[in-house]
PyMOL commands that place a pseudoatom at each C-alpha (Angstrom):
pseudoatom trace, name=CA, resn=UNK, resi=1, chain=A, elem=C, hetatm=0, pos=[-0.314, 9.734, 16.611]
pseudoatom trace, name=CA, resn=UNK, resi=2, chain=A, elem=C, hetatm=0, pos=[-1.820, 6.872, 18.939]
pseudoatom trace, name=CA, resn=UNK, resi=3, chain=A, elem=C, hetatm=0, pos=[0.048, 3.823, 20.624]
pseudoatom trace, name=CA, resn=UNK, resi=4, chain=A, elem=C, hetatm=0, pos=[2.762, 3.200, 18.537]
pseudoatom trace, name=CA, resn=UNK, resi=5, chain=A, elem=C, hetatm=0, pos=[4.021, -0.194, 19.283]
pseudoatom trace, name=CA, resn=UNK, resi=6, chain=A, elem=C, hetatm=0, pos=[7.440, -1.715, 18.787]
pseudoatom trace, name=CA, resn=UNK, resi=7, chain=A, elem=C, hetatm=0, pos=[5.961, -4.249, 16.768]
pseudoatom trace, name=CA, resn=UNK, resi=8, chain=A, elem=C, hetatm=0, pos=[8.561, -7.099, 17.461]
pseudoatom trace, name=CA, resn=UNK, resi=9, chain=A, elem=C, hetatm=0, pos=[7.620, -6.999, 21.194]
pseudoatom trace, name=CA, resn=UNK, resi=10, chain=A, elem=C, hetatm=0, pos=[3.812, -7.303, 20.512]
pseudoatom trace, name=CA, resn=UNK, resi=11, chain=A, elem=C, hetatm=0, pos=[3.403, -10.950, 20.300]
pseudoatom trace, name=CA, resn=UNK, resi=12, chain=A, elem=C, hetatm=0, pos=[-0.524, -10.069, 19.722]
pseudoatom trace, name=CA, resn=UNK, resi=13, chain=A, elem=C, hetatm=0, pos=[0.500, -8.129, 16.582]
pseudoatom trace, name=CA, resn=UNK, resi=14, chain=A, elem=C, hetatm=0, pos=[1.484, -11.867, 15.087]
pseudoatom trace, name=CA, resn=UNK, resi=15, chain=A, elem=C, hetatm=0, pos=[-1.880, -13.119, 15.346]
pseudoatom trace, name=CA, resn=UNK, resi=16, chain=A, elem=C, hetatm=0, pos=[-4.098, -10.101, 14.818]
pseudoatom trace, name=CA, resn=UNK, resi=17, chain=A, elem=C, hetatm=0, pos=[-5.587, -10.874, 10.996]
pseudoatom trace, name=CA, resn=UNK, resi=18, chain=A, elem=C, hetatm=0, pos=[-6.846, -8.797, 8.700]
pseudoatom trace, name=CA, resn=UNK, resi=19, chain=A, elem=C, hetatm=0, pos=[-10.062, -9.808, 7.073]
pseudoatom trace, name=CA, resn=UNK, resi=20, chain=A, elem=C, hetatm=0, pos=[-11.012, -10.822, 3.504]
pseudoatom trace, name=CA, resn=UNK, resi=21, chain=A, elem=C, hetatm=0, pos=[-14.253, -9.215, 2.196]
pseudoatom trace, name=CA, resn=UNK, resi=22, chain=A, elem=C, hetatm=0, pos=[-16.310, -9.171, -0.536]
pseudoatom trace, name=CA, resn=UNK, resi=23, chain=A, elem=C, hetatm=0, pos=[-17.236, -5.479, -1.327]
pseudoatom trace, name=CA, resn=UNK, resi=24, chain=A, elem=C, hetatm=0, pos=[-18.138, -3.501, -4.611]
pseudoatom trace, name=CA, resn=UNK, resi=25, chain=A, elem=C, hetatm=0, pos=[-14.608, -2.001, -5.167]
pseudoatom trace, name=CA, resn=UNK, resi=26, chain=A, elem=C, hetatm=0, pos=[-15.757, -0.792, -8.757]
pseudoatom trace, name=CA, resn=UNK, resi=27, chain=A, elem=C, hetatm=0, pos=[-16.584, 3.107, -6.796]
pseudoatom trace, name=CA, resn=UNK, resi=28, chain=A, elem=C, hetatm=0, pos=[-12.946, 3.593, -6.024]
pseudoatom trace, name=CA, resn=UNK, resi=29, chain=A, elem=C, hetatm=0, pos=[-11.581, 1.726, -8.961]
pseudoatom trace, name=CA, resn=UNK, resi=30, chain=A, elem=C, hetatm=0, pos=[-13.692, 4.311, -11.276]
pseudoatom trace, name=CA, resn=UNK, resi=31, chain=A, elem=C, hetatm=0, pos=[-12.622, 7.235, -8.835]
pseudoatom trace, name=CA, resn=UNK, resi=32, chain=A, elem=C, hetatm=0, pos=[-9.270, 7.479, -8.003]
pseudoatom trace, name=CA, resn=UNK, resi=33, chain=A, elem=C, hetatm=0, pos=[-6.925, 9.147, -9.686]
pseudoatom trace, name=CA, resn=UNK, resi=34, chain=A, elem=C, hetatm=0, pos=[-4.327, 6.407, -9.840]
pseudoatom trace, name=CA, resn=UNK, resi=35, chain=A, elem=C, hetatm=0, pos=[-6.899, 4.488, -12.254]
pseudoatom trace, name=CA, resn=UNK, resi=36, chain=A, elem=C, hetatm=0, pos=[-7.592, 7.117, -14.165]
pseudoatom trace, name=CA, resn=UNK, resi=37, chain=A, elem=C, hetatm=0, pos=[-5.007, 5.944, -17.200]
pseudoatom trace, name=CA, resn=UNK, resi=38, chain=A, elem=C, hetatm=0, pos=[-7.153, 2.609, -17.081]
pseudoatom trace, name=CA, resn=UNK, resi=39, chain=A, elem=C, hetatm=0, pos=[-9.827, 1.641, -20.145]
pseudoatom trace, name=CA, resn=UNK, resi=40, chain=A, elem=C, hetatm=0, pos=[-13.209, 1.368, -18.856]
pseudoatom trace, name=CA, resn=UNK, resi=41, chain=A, elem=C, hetatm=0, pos=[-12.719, -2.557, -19.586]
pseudoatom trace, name=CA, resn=UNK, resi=42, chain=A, elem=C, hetatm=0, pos=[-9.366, -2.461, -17.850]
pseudoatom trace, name=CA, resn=UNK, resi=43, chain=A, elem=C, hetatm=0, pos=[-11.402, -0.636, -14.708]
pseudoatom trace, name=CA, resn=UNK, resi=44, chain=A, elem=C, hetatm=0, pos=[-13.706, -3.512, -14.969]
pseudoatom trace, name=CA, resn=UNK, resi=45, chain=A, elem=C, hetatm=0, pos=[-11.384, -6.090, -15.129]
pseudoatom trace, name=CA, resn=UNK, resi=46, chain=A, elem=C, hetatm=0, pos=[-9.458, -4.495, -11.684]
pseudoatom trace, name=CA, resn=UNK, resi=47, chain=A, elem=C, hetatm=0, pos=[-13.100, -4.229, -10.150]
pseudoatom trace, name=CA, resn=UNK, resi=48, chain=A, elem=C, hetatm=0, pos=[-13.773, -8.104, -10.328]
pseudoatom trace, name=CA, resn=UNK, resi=49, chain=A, elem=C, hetatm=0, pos=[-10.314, -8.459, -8.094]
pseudoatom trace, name=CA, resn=UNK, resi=50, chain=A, elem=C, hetatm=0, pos=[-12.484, -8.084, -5.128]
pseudoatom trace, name=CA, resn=UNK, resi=51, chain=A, elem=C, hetatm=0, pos=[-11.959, -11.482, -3.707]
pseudoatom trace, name=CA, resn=UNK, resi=52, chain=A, elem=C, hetatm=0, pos=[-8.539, -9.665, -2.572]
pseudoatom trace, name=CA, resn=UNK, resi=53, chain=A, elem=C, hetatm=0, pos=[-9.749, -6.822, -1.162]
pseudoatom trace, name=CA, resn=UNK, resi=54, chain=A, elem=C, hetatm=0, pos=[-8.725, -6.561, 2.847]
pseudoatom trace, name=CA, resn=UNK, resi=55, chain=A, elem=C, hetatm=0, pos=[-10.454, -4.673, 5.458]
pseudoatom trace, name=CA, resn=UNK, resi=56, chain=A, elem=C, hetatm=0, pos=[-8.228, -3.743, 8.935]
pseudoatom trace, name=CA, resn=UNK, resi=57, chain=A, elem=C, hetatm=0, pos=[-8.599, -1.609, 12.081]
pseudoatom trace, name=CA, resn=UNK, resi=58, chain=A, elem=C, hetatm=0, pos=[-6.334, 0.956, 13.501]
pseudoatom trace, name=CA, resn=UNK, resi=59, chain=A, elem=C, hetatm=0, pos=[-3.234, -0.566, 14.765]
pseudoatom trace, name=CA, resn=UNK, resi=60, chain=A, elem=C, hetatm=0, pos=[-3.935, -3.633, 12.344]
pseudoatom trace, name=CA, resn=UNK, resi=61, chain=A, elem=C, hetatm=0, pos=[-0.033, -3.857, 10.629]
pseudoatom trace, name=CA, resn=UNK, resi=62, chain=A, elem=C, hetatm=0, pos=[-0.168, -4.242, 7.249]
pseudoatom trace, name=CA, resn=UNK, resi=63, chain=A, elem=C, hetatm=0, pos=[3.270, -4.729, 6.118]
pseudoatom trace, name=CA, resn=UNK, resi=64, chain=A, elem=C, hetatm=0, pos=[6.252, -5.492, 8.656]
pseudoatom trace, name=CA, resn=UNK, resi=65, chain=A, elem=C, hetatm=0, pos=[9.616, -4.774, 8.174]
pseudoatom trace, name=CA, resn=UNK, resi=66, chain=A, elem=C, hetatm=0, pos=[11.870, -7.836, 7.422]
pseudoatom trace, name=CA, resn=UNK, resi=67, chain=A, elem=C, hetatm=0, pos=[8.853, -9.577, 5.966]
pseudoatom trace, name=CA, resn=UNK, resi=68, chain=A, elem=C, hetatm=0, pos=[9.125, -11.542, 2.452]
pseudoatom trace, name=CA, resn=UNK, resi=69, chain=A, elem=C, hetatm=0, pos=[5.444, -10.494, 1.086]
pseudoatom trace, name=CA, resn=UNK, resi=70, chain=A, elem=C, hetatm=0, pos=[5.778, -9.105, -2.130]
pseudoatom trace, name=CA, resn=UNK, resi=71, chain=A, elem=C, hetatm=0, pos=[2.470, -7.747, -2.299]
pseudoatom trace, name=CA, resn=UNK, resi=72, chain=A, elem=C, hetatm=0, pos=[1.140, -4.505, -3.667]
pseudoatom trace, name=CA, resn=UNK, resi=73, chain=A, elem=C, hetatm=0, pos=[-1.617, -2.516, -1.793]
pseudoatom trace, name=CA, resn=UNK, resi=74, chain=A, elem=C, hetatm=0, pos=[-3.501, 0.352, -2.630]
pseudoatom trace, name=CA, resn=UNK, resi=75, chain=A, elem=C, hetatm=0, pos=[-5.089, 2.081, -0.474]
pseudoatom trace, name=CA, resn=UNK, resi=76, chain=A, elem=C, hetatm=0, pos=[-9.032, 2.312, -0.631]
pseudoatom trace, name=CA, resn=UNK, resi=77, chain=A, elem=C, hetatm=0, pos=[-10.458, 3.850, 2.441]
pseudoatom trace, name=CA, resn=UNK, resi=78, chain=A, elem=C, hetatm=0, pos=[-8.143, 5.092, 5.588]
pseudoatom trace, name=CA, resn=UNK, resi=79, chain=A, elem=C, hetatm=0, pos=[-5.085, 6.054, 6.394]
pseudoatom trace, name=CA, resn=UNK, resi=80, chain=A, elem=C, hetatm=0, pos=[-1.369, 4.282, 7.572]
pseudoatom trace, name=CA, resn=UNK, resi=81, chain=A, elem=C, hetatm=0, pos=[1.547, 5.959, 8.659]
pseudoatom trace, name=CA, resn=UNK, resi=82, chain=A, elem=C, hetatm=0, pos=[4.731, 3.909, 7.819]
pseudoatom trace, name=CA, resn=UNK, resi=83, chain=A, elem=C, hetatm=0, pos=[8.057, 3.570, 9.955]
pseudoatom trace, name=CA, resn=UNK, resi=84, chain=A, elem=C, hetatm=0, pos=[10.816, 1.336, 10.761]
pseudoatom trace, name=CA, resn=UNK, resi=85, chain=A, elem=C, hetatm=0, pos=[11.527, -0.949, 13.475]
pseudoatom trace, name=CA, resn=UNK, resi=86, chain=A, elem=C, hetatm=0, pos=[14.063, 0.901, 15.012]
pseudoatom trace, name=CA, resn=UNK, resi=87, chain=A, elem=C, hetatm=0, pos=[12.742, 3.978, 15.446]
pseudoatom trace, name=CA, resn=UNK, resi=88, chain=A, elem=C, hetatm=0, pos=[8.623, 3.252, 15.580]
pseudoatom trace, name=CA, resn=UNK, resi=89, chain=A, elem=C, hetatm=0, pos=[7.947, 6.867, 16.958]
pseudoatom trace, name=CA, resn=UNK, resi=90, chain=A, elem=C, hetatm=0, pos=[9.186, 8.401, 13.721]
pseudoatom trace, name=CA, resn=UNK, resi=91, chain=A, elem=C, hetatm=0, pos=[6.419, 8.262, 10.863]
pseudoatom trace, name=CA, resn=UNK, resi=92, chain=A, elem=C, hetatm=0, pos=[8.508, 8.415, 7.622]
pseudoatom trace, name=CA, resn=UNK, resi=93, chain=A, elem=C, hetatm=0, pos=[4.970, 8.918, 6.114]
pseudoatom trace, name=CA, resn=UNK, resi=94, chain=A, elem=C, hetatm=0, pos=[1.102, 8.964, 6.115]
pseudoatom trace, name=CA, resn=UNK, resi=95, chain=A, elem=C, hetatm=0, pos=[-0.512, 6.867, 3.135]
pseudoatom trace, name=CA, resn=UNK, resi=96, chain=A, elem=C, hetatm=0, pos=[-4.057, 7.920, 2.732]
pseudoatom trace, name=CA, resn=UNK, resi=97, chain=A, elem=C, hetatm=0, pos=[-6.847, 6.835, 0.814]
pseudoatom trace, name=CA, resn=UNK, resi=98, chain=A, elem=C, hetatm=0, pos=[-6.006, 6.545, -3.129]
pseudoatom trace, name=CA, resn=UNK, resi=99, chain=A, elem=C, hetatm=0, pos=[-2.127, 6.217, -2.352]
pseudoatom trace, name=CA, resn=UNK, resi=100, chain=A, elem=C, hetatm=0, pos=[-0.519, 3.081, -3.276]
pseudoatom trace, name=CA, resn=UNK, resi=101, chain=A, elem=C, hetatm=0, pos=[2.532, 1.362, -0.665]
pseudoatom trace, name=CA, resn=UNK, resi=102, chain=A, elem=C, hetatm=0, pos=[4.872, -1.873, -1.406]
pseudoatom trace, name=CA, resn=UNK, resi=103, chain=A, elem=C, hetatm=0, pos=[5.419, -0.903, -4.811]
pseudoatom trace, name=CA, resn=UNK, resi=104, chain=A, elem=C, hetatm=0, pos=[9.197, -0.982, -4.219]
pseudoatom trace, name=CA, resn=UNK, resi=105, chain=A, elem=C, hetatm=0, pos=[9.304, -4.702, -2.450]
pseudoatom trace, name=CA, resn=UNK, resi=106, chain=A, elem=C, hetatm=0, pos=[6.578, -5.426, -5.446]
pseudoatom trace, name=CA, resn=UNK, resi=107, chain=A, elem=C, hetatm=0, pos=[9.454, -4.891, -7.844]
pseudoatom trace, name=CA, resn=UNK, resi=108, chain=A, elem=C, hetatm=0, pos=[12.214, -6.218, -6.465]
pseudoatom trace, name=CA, resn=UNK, resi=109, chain=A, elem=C, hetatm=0, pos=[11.046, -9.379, -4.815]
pseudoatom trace, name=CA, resn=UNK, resi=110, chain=A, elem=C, hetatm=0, pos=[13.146, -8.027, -1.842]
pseudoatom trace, name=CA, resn=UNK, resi=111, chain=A, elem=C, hetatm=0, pos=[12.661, -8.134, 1.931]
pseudoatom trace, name=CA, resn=UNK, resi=112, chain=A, elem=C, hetatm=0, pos=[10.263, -5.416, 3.216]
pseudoatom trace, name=CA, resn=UNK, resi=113, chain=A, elem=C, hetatm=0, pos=[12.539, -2.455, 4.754]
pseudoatom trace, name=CA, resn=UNK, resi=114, chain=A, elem=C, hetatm=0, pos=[9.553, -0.586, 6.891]
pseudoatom trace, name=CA, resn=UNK, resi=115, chain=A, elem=C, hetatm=0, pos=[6.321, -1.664, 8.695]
pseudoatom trace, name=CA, resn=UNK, resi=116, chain=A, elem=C, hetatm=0, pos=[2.990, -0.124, 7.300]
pseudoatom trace, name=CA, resn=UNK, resi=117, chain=A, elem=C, hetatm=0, pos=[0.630, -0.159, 10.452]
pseudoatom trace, name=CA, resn=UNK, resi=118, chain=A, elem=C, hetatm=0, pos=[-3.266, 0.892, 10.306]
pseudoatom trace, name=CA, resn=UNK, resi=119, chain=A, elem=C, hetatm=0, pos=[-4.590, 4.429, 11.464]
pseudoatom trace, name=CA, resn=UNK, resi=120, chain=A, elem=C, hetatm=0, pos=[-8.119, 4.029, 11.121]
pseudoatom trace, name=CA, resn=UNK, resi=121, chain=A, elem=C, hetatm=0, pos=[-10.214, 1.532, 9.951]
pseudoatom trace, name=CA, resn=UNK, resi=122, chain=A, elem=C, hetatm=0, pos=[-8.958, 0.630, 6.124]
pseudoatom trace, name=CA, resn=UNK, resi=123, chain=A, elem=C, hetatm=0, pos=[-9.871, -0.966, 3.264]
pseudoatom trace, name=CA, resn=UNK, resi=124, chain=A, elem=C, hetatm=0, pos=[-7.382, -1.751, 0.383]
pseudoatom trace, name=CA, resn=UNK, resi=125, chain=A, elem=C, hetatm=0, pos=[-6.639, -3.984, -2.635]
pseudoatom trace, name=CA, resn=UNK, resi=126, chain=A, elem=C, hetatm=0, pos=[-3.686, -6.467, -2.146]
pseudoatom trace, name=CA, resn=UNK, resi=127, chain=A, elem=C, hetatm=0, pos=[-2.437, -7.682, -5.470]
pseudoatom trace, name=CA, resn=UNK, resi=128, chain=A, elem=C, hetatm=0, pos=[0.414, -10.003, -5.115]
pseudoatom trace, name=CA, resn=UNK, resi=129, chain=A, elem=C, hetatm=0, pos=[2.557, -11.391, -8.088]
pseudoatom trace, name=CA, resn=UNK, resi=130, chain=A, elem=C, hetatm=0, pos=[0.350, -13.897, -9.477]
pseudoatom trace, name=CA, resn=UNK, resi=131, chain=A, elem=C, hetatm=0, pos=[-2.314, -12.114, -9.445]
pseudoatom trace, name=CA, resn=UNK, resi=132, chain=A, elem=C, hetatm=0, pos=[-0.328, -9.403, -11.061]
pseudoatom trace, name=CA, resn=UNK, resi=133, chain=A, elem=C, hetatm=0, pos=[0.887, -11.865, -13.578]
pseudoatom trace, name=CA, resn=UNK, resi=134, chain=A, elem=C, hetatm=0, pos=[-2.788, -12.988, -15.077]
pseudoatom trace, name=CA, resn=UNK, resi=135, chain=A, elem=C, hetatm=0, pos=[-3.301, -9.523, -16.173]
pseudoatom trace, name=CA, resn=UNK, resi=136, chain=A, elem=C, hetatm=0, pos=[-3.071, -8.419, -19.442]
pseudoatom trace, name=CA, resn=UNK, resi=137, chain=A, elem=C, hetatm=0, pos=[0.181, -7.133, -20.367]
pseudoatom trace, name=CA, resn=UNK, resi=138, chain=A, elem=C, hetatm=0, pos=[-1.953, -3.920, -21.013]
pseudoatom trace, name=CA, resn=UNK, resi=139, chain=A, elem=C, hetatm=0, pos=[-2.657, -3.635, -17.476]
pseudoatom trace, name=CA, resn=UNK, resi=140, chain=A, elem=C, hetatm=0, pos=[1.185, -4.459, -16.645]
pseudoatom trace, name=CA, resn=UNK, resi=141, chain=A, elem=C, hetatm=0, pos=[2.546, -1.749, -18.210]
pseudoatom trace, name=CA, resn=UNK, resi=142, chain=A, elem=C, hetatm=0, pos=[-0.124, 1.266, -17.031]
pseudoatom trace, name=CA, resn=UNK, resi=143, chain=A, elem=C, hetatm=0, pos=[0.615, -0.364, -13.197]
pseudoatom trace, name=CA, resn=UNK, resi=144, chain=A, elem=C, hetatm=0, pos=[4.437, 0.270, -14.378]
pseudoatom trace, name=CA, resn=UNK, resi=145, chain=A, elem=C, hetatm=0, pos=[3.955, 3.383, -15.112]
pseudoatom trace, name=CA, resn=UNK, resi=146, chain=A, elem=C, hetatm=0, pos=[1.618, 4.654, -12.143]
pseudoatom trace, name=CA, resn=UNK, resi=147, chain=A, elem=C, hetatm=0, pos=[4.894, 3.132, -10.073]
pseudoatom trace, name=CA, resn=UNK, resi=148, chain=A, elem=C, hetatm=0, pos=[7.195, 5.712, -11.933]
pseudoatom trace, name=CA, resn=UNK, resi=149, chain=A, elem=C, hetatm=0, pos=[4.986, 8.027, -12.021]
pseudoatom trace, name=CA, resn=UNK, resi=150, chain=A, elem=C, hetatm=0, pos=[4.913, 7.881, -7.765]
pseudoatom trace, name=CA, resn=UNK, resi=151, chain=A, elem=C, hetatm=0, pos=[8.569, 7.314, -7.563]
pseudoatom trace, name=CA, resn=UNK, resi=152, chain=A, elem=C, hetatm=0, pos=[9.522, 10.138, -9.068]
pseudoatom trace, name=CA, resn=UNK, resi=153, chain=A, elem=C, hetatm=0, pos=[6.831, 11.808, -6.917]
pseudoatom trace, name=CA, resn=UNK, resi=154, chain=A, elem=C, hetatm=0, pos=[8.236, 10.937, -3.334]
pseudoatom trace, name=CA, resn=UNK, resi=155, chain=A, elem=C, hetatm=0, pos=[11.865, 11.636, -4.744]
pseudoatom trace, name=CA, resn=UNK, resi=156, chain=A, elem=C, hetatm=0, pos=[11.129, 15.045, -5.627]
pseudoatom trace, name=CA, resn=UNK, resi=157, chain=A, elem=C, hetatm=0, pos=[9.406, 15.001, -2.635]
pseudoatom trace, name=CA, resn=UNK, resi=158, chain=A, elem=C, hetatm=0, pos=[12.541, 13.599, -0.488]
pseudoatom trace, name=CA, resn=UNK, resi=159, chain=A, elem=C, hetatm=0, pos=[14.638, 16.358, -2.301]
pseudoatom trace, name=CA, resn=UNK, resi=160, chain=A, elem=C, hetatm=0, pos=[12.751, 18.999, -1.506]
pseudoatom trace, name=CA, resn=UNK, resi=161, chain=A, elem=C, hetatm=0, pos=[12.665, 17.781, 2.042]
pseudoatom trace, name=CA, resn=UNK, resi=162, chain=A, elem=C, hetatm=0, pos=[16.166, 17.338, 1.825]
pseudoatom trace, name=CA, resn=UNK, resi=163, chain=A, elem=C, hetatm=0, pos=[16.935, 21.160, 0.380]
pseudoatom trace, name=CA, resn=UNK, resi=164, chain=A, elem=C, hetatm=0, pos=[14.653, 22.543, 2.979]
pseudoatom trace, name=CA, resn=UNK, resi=165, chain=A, elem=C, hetatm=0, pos=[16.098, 20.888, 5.843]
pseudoatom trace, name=CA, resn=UNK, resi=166, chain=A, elem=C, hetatm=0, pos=[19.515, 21.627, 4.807]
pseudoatom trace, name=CA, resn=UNK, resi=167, chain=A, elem=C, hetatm=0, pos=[19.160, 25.303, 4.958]
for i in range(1, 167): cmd.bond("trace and resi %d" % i, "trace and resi %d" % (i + 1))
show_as sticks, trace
zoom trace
């Protein structure tokens, strides 16, 4: 699993920054499954948001618990395991490349409730609210739906955790 930090305590963990680049994101735009309900001009459209693409390193944290970003990310390249604060040795769960994370906090405009901290090196799209809000209402609604599609995912996944641990 690596160092895992109690990530109050690190006080380099506050200045460590991710870093802004300018890739081609239109290869995992046109290849992962979560676009796949996407036009080809609505796959273009998401491949010019490059400008907020983010590359990190392991241990780079993402998303910390308590935290009022609202921001989306999906997950281009790498892995992140995700925990909370109180208990940083217990991974609640891996996100891997393709796999979106902050959809919840996306929706609710409400305070983030785990920390998402790098594995590897990573590269992901960060799409925050207005830049959520200057696409189409198209594009909206098929991000909508990709959410409930993956909620209802990891809650049938949570129940059958649930079942199986129960017996």
């Amino acid at each position: 699993m690596g160092n895992l930090r109690k990530i109050s305590e690190d006080k380099n963990m506050d200045d460590q920054k991710s870093n802004l680049i300018l890739i081609d994101i239109h290869p995992y735009i046109w290849s992962l499954p979560f676009f796949s309900i996407f036009s080809e001009a609505e796959k273009e459209y998401l491949s010019s948001l490059n400008s907020h693409t983010v590359s990190c390193k392991p241990d780079h944290v993402i998303v910390r618990q308590g935290d009022n970003d609202a921001s989306l990310y999906i997950l281009f390249k790498g892995q992140a395991r995700v925990f909370k604060s109180e208990r940083p040795n217990v991974v609640l769960a891996n996100r891997i490349s393709g796999e979106i994370f902050g959809e919840i906090t996306f929706r609710k405009k409400s305070v983030r409730k785990v920390n998402v901290v790098a594995d590897s090196d990573c590269i992901f799209l960060e799409i925050n609210g207005p830049v959520f809000e200057k696409m189409s209402a198209e594009i909206q609604n098929k991000f909508r739906a990709r959410f409930l599609d993956i909620l209802t995912a990891r809650l049938d996944d949570l129940s059958n955790r649930y079942t199986r641990d129960a017996r």
